[in-house]
LOPA-699881 format. One record per residue (C-alpha): residue number from 1; x, y, z; residue in one letter. Coordinates in pm, whole numbers. Example, Ala and Ser with C-alpha at 12.3 -4.5 7.8 and 13.67 -1.06 7.14 Angstrom:
<atoms>
(1 (1230 -450 780) 'A')
(2 (1367 -106 714) 'S')
</atoms>
This chain:
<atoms>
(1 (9916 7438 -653) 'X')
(2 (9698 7440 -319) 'X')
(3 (9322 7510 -563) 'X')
(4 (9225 7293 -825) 'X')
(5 (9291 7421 -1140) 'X')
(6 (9122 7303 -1506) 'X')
(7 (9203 7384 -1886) 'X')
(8 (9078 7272 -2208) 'X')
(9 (9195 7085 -2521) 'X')
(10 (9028 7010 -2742) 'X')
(11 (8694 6836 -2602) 'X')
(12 (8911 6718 -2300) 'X')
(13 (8915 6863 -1943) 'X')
(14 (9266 6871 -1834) 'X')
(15 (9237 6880 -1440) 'X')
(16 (9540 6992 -1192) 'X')
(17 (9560 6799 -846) 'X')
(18 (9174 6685 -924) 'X')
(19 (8950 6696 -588) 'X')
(20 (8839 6370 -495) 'X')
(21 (8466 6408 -542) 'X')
(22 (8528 6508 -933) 'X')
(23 (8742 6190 -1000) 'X')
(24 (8500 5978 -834) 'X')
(25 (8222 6165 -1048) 'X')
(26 (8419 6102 -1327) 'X')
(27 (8510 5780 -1305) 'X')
(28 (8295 5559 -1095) 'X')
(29 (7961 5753 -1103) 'X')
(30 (8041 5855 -1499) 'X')
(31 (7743 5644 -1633) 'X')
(32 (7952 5374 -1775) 'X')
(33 (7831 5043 -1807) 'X')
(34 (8155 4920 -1684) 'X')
(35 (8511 5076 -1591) 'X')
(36 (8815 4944 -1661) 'X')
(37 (9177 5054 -1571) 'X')
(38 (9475 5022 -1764) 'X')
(39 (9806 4950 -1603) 'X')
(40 (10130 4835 -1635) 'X')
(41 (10356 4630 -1444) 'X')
(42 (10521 4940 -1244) 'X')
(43 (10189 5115 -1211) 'X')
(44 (9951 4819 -1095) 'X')
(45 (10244 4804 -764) 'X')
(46 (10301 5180 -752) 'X')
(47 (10026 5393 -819) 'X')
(48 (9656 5151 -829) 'X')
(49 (9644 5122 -458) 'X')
(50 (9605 5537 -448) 'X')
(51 (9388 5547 -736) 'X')
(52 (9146 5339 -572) 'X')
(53 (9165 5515 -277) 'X')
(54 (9133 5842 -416) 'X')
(55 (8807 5685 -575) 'X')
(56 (8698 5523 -254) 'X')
(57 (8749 5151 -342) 'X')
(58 (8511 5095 -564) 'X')
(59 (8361 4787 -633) 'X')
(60 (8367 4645 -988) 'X')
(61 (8613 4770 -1181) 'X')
(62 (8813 4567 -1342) 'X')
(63 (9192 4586 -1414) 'X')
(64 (9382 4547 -1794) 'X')
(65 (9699 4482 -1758) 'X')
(66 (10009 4534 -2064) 'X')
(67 (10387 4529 -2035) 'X')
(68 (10591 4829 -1939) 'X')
(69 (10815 4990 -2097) 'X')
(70 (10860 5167 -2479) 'X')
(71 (10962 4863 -2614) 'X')
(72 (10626 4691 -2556) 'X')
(73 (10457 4951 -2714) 'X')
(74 (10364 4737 -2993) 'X')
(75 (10097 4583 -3167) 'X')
(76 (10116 4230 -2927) 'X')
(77 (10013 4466 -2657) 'X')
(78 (9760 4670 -2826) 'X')
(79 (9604 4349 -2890) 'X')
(80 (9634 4235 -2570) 'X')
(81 (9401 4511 -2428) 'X')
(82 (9211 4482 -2718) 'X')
(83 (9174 4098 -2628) 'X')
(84 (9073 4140 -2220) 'X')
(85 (8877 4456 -2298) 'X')
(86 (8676 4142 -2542) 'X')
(87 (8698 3858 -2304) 'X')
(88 (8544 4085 -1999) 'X')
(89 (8239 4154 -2252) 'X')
(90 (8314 4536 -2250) 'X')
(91 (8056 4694 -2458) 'X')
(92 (8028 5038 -2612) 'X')
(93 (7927 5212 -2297) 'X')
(94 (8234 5116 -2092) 'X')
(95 (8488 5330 -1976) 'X')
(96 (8896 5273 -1998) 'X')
(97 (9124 5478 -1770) 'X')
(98 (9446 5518 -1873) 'X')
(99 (9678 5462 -1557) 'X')
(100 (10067 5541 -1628) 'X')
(101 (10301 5682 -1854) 'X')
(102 (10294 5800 -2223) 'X')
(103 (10371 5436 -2337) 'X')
(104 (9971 5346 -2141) 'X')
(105 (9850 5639 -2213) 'X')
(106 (9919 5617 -2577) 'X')
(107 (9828 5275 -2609) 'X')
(108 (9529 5274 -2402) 'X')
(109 (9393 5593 -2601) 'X')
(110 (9467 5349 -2901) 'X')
(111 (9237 5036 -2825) 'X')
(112 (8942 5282 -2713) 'X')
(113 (8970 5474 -3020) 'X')
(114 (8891 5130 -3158) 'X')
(115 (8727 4906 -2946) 'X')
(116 (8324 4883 -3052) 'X')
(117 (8464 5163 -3303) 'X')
(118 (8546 5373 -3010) 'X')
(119 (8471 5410 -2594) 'X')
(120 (8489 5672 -2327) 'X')
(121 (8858 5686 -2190) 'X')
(122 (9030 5909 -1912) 'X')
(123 (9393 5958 -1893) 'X')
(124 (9547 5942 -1543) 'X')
(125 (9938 6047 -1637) 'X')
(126 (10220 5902 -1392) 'X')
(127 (10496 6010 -1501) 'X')
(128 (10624 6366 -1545) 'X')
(129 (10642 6312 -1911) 'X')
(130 (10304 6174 -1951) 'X')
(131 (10185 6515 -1750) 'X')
(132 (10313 6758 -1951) 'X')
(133 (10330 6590 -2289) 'X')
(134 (10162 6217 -2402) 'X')
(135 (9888 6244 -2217) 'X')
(136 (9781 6603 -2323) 'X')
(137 (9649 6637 -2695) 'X')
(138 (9458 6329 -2837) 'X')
(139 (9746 6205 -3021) 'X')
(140 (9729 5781 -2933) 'X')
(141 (9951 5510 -3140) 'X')
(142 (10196 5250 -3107) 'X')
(143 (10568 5141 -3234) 'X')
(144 (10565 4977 -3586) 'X')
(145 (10868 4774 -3697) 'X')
(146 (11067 5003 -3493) 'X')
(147 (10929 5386 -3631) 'X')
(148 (10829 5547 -3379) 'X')
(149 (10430 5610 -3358) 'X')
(150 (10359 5444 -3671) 'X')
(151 (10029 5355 -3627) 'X')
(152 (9787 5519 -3436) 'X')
(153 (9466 5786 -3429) 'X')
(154 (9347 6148 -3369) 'X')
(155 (9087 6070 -3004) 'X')
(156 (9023 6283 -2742) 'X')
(157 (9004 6166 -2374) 'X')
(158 (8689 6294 -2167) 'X')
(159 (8932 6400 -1856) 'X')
(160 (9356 6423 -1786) 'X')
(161 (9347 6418 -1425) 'X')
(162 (9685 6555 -1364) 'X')
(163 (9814 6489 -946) 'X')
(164 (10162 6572 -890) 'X')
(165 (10174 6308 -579) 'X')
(166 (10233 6017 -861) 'X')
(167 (10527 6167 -932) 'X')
(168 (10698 6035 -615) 'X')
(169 (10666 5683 -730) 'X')
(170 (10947 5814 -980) 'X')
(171 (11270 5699 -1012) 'X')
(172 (11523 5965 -1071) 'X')
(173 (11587 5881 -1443) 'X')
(174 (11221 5914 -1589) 'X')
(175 (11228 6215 -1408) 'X')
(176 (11520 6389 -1561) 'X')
(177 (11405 6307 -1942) 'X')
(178 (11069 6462 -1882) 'X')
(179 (11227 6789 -1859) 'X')
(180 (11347 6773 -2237) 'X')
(181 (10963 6807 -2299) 'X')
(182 (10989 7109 -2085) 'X')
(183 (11257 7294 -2233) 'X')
(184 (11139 7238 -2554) 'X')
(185 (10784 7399 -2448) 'X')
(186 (11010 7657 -2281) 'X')
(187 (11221 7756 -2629) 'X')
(188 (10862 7754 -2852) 'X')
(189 (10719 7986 -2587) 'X')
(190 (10901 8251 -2547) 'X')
(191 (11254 8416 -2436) 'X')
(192 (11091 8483 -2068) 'X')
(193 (10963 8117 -2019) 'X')
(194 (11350 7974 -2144) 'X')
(195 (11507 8230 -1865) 'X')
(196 (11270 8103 -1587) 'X')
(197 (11320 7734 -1694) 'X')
(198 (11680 7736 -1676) 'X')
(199 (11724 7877 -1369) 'X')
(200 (11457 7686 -1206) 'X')
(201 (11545 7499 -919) 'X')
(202 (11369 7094 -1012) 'X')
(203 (11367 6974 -678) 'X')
(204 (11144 7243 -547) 'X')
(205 (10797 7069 -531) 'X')
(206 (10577 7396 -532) 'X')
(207 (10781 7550 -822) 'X')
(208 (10718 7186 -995) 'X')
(209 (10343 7226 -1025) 'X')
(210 (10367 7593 -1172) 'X')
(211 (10602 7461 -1397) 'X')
(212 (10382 7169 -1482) 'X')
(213 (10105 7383 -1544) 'X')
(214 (10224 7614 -1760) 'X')
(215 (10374 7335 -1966) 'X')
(216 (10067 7210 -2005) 'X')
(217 (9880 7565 -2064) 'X')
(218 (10114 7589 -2329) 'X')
(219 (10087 7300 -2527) 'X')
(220 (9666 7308 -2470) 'X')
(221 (9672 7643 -2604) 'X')
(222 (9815 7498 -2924) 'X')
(223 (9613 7194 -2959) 'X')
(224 (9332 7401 -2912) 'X')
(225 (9406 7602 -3248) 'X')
(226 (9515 7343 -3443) 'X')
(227 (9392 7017 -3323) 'X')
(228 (9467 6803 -3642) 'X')
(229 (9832 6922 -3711) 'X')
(230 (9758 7107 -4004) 'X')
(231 (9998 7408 -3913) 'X')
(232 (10026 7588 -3574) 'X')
(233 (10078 7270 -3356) 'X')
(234 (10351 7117 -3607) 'X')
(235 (10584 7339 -3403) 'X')
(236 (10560 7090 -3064) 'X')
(237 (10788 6852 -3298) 'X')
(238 (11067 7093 -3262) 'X')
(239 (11368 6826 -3178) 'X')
(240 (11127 6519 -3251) 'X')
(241 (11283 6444 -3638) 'X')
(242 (11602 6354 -3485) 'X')
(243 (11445 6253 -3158) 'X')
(244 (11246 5985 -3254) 'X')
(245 (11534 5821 -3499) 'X')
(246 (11762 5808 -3180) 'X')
(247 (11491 5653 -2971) 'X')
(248 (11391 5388 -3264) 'X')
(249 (11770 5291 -3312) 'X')
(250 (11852 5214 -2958) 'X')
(251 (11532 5072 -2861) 'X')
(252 (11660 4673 -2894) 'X')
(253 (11988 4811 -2773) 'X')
(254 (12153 4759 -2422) 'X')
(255 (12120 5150 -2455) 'X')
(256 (11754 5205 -2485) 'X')
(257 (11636 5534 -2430) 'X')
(258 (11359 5694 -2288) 'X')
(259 (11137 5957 -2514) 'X')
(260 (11257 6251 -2296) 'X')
(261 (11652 6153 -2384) 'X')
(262 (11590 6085 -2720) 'X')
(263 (11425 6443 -2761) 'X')
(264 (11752 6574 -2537) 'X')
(265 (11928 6453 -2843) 'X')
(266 (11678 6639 -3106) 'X')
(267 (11705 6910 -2927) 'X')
(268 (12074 6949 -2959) 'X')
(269 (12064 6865 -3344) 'X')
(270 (11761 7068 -3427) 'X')
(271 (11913 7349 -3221) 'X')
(272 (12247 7334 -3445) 'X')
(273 (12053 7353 -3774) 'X')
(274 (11839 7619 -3595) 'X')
(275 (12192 7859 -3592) 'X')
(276 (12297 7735 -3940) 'X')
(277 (11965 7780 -4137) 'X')
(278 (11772 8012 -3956) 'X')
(279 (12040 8217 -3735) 'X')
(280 (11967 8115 -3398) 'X')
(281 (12204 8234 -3115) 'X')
(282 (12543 8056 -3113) 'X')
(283 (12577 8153 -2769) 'X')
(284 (12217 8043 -2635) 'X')
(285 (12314 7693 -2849) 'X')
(286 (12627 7637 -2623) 'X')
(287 (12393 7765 -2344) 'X')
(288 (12140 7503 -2347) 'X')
(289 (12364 7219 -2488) 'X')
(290 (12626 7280 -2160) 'X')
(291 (12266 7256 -1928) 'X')
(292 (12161 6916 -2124) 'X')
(293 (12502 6740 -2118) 'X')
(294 (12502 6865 -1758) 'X')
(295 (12182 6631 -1670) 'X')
(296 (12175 6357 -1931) 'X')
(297 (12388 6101 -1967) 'X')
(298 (12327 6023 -2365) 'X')
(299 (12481 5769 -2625) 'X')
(300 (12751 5855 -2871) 'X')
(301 (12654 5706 -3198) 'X')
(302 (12994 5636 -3465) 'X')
(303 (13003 5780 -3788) 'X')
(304 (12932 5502 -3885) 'X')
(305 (12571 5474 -3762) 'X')
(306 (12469 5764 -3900) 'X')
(307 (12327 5609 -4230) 'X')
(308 (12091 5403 -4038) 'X')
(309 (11938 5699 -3783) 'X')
(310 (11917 5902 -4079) 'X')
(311 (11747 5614 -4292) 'X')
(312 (11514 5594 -3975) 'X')
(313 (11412 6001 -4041) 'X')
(314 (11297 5926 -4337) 'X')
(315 (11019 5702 -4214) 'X')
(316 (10928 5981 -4027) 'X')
(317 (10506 6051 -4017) 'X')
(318 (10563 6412 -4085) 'X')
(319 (10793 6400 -4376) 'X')
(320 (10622 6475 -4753) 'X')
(321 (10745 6407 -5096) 'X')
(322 (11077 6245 -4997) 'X')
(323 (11203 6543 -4834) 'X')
(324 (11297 6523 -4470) 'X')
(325 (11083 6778 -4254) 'X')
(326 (11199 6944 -3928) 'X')
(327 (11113 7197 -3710) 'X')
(328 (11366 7488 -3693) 'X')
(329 (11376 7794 -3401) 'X')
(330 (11534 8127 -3513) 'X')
(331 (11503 8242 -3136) 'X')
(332 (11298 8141 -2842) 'X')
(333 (10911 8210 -2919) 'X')
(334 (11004 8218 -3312) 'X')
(335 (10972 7839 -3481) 'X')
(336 (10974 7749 -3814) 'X')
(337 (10817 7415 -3920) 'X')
(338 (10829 7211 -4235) 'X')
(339 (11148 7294 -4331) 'X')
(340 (11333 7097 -4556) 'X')
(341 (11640 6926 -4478) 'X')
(342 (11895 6724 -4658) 'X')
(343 (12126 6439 -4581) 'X')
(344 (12406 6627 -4552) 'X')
(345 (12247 6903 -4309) 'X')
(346 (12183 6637 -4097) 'X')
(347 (12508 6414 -4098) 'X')
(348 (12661 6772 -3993) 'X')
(349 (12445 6807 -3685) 'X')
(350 (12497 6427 -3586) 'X')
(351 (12856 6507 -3613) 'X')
(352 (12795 6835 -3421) 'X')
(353 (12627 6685 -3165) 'X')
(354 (12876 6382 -3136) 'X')
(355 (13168 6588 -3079) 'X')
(356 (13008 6788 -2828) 'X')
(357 (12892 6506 -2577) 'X')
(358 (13237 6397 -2592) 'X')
(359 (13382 6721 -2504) 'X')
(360 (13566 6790 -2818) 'X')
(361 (13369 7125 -2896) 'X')
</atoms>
C-alpha cells in the first residue's frame, strides 16, 4: 500500500500507513492541552519507541500504563487509567492515544468516553486484530464477571492510524486468530471476497495491506449505515454468540483464548446452524471448517461443559426476551441476524463442532 489511503466511520478518520506529518498533526500539534498514551506491558517495549519516533520525540507526553492481556480487561484496569489519567491532572482538553491491541484499544476508548464526561482519543491498533476489527467502529467496554464486553459505551475516536510495520512486533499466534475476523468479513461480503481470502497467500506482505484494507472498507461501510446496531451492522456478530461464550469460559483456564480463536470456534458453530436453519452449503461448511482446523489449534470442550458455555450465551448483550440471538449466513454475502435459537440447536452445533476438531466427522 505504497500511497496513503483514508476512509470514514462514523466521525472517525481511519488512516492506512499514515504519513508522518499527519500523525504528528494529529497528535502532538492537535490542540490538546496535554497528550497521553496508553500502553501495555508488550507495547510500551515493542511498539512506543517507533511511535515516538514517527512523532519526532516529542516532549511532554506522558505515558498510562495497564496490564496486557484479555484477562485484565477489567474494571481494576479501567480504573487504573481512570486513576493516572486523575493523578496527572488531565483535564477535558487532553488527548488519550490508544497504543495496542483490541484489549487497549477497547479499554482506553472506555475511560475517555468517561473521563471529565468524555476526551479526545486516537486509536493506534497493533495488532492485526485490533486493525481490522476493535479498533474500527466506536464500540469501547470491558469484561464483567467474566461476559464478555459487559460494560462499556457507543464513542468515536478522532483518528485509527492504521501502519502495517507494527505488525512485525507480532508473535505468530496473535497473528493467526486475527484472520478469523477476516474470514468472517470475507463470508458477510460476498462469494468473490471468500474465494480471494482462501486462497490468499498470509505471508505475502503487499497482499496483507490490500487485504487489511478491504477488511476494514468493509466493516466502515457498515458502521457507517448503522452506527448504533439497530439492524444492518448486527450482521458483524456472525460467529460472536458462540464466540464470546468460548472465550469467557476459558479465560481463567490454562487454555485461554484469544478473541480471534474464540470467533474460529463461532464460526464453525454458527456456520453449522447456518446449513441446518437457513440452508447454507454443506460443502462450503466442510470447506472452511478443513481451512480453520488447518491453522488453529482450538480446545475440545466435554459434553459435559456444554451447560455452562451455553449458560454463558445467555448473558449475551444482544440477546432479547430470553431468547438466544445469533447471526445466521444462508450463503456468502446473504446474513441473517436476530435469529432465534434454542438450547438444543446449540448443544447440536457444540457437538458438531466437537467431533469435528477431533477428526471424527
Amino acid at each position: 500500500m505504497a500511497s496513503q489511503r483514508m476512509l470514514t466511520s462514523g466521525n472517525s478518520r481511519l488512516v492506512f500507513q499514515p504519513e508522518q506529518n499527519l500523525l504528528r498533526e494529529a497528535v502532538v500539534e492537535s490542540g490538546a492541552s496535554r497528550v497521553f498514551v496508553l500502553v501495555d506491558k508488550n507495547t510500551e517495549k515493542h511498539c512506543l519507541p517507533y511511535f515516538l519516533e514517527q512523532l519526532g520525540k516529542p516532549k511532554g507526553l506522558t505515558v498510562v500504563k495497564m496490564n496486557a492481556g484479555e484477562i485484565n480487561k477489567t474494571e481494576k484496569n479501567w480504573l487504573s487509567v481512570l486513576a493516572q489519567l486523575h493523578d496527572a491532572m488531565a483535564d477535558r482538553h487532553a488527548l488519550l492515544v490508544n497504543l495496542g491491541g483490541g484489549v487497549v484499544t477497547d479499554l482506553g476508548g472506555f475511560a475517555a468516553a468517561v473521563y471529565k464526561r468524555g476526551i479526545r482519543y486516537i486509536n493506534v491498533p497493533t495488532s492485526l486484530l485490533a486493525m481490522v476489527d476493535a479498533s474500527t467502529g466506536a464500540k469501547t467496554g470491558i469484561d464483567f464477571r467474566y461476559t464478555k464486553n459487559e460494560l462499556g459505551v457507543f464513542y468515536e475516536p478522532e483518528y485509527v492510524f492504521i501502519d502495517s510495520s507494527y505488525l512485525k512486533t507480532l508473535p505468530e499466534r496473535h497473528f493467526t486468530a486475527a484472520l478469523a475476523e477476516m474470514l468472517k468479513h470475507s463470508l458477510l461480503n460476498s462469494e468473490d471476497a471468500l474465494k480471494a481470502f482462501l486462497g490468499a497467500d498470509f505471508k505475502d506482505e503487499k497482499l496483507m495491506e490490500k487485504l487489511i484494507f478491504k477488511s476494514v472498507q468493509f466493516k466502515s461501510l457498515i458502521v457507517q449505515q448503522d452506527f448504533r446496531e439497530s439492524g444492518l451492522r448486527k450482521q458483524l456478530n456472525f460467529g460472536h454468540t458462540f464466540g464470546h461464550a468460548f472465550e469467557s469460559y476459558y479465560l481463567n483456564t490454562e487454555k485461554i483464548l484469544f478473541h480471534g480463536e474464540a470467533v474460529a470456534v463461532g464460526l464453525i458453530c454458527a456456520l453449522y446452524l447456518s446449513q441446518s436453519c437457513v440452508h447454507f452449503q454443506k460443502d462450503l461448511l466442510g470447506r472452511i471448517t478443513d481451512w480453520i482446523k488447518d491453522r488453529f489449534s482450538l480446545p475440545i470442550p466435554d459434553e459435559s461443559e456444554f451447560e455452562a458455555i451455553f449458560s454463558l450465551m445467555m448473558r449475551d448483550k444482544k440477546n432479547s426476551g430470553g431468547s438466544v440471538l445469533a447471526v445466521l449466513l444462508s450463503s456468502p454475502g446473504h446474513p441473517w441476524h436476530d435469529k432465534k435459537i434454542n438450547k438444543k440447536q446449540v448443544f447440536e452445533a457444540l457437538d458438531y463442532y466437537s467431533k469435528v476438531v477431533k477428526g471424527w466427522l
